[in-house]
C-alpha positions in Angstrom: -26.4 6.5 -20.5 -25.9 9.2 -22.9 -29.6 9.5 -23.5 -30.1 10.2 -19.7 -27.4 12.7 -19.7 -28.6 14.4 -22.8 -32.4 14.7 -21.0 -30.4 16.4 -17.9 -29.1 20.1 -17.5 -25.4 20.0 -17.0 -22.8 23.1 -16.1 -19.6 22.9 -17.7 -16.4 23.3 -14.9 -12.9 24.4 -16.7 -10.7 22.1 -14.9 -9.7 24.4 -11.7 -13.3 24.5 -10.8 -13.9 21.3 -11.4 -10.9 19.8 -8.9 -12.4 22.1 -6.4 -15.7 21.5 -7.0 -15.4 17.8 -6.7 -13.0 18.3 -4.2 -15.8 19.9 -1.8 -18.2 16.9 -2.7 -16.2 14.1 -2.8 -15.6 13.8 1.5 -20.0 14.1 1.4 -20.3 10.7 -0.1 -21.9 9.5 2.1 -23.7 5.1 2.6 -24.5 6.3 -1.3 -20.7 5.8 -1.8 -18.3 7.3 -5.0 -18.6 5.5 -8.2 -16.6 5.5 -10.9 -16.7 4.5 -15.3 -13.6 4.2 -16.8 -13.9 3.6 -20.7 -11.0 5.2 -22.4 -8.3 3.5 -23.0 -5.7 5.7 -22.5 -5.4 8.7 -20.7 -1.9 11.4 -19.9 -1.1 11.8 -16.1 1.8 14.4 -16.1 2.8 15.1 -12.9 2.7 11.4 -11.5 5.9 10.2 -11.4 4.9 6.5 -11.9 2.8 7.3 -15.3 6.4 9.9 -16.3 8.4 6.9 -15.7 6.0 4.6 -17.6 5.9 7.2 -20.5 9.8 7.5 -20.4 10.0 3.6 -21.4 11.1 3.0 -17.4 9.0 0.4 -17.1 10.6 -1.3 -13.8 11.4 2.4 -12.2 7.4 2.8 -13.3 6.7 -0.8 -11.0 8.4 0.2 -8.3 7.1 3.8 -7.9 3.7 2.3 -7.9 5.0 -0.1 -5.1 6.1 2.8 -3.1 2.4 4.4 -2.9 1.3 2.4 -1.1 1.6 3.6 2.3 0.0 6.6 1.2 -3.0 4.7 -0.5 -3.8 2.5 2.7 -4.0 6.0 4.8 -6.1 7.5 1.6 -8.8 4.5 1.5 -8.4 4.3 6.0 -9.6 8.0 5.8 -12.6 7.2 2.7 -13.5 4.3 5.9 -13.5 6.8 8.4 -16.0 9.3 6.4 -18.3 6.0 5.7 -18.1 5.5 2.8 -16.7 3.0 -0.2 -14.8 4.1 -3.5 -15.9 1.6 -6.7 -14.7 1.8 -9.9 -15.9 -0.3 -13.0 -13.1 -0.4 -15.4 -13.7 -0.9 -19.0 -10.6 -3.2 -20.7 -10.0 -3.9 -24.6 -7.5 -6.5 -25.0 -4.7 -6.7 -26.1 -4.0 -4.0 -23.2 -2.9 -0.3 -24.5 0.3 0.2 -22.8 -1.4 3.4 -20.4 -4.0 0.9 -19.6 -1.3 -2.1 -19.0 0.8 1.0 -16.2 -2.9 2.3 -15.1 -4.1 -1.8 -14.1 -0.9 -2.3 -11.8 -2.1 0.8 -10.3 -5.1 0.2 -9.8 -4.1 -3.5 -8.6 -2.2 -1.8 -5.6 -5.0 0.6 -4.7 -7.7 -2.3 -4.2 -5.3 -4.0 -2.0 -5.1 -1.0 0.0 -9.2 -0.6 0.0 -10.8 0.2 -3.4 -13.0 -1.9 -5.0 -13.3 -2.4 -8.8 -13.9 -4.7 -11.2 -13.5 -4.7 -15.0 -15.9 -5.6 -17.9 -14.6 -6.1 -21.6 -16.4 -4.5 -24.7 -18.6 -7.5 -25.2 -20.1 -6.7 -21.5 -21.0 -3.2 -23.1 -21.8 -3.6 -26.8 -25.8 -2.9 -26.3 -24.6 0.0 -23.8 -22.9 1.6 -27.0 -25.2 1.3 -29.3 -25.1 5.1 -29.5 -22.0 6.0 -29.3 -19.0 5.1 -26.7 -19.8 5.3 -22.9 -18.3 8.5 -21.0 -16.2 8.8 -18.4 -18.3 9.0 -15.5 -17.9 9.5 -11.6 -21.3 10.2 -9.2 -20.7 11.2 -5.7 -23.5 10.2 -3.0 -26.7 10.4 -4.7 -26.8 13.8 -5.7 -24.1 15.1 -7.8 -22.8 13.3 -11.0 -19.6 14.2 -13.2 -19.2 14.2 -16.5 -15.3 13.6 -17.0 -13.8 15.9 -19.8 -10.6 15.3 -21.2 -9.0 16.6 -25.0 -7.9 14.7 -28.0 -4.6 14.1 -26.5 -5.9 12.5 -23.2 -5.4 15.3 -20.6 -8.0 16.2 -18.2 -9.6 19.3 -19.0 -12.9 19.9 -16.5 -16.0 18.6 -16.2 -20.0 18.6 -16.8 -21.5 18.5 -13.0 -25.2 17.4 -12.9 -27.1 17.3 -9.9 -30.9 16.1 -11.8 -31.7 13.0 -9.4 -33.5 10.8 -12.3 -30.1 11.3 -14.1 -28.3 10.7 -11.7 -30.5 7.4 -10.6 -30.3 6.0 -14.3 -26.9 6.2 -14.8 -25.7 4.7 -11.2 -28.2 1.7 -12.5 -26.4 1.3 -15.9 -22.9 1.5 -13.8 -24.4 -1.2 -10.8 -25.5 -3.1 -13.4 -21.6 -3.3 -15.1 -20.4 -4.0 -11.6 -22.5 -6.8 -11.0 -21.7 -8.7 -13.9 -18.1 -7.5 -13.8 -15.0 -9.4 -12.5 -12.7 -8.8 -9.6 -9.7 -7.3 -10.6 -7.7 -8.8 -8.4 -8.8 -12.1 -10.6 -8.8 -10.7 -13.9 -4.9 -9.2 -12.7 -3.8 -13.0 -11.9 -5.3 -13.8 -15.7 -4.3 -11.4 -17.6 -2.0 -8.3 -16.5 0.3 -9.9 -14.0 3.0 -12.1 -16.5 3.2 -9.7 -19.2 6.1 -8.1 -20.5 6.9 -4.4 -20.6 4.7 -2.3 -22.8 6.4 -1.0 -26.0 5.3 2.5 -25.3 3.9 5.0 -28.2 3.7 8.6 -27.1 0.6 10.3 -27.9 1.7 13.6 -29.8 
């Protein structure tokens, strides 16, 4: 995936740009749809209150902020229906579960009951995918724009690259269809493996 993004032209968005930018895409999508690569394992998300909670070791008060979304996530996905489209997400996992990820899966559990679909691979599913290096964080909107997710050392989104070459474009939704399809339901893989666990012990990132 890197390899195609590497042959592509790319402008770099500072992160106000980058909202708007994908911002004025995003409601385009289109039958092409919005897909999403996840691979980092842990991200910051100041400003959500269930992810402050979380980080504050409020791991119940974390649950049940979650819980209280989703209202607002079943009108989110109802209006993503009503523009005709679908939002999918491939989620990379590395067990045992960082805590972020362990918050960020219960999350994401609520949001696919309200509409979203994903489904999560493990590192075995992407080991020849890595070959040179760790998969980015990737989200393509329709069939004509592609993002390149930028975030710092600490985890904190900082911008984006936006591409818009369509053989770029084309290879990396393949590589990302291609994870989906051999991927499992997290609704399942949430039964398995996220649902009985105990509170993460939580370990700032500095």
């Amino acid at each position: 995936m890197r390899s195609a993004l590497a042959d592509a032209t790319g402008d770099r968005l500072e992160l106000d740009a980058y909202l708007e930018d994908f911002d004025k895409h995003f409601w385009r999508a289109g039958s092409a749809g919005f897909w999403k690569l996840e691979r980092q394992q842990t991200f910051r998300e100041p400003g959500v209150k269930s992810w402050e909670a979380f980080f504050r070791g409020e791991w119940g008060k974390a649950l049940s902020l979650i819980s209280e979304q989703r209202g607002h996530y079943e009108r989110y996905f109802r209006k993503i229906a009503d523009h005709g489209f679908g939002l999918h997400r491939v989620r990379v996992v590395e067990e045992p579960l960082a805590p972020y990820l362990q918050w960020e899966l219960h999350l994401l559990h609520l949001k696919e009951q309200c509409g979203e679909d994903t489904r999560v691979v493990g590192l075995d599913d992407i080991a020849l995918l890595e070959s040179d290096g760790a998969l980015p964080e990737i989200a393509i909107i329709g069939s004509s724009v592609l993002y390149e997710i930028i975030y710092d050392g600490d985890g904190n989104l900082t911008g984006g690259m936006k591409y818009t070459d369509a053989g770029a474009i084309a290879e990396c939704k393949r590589i990302i269809l291609g994870m989906y399809e051999s991927g499992e339901r997290l609704t399942s893989f949430f039964g398995r493996r996220v649902a009985s666990l105990p509170a993460p012990a939580v370990h700032p990132v500095s």
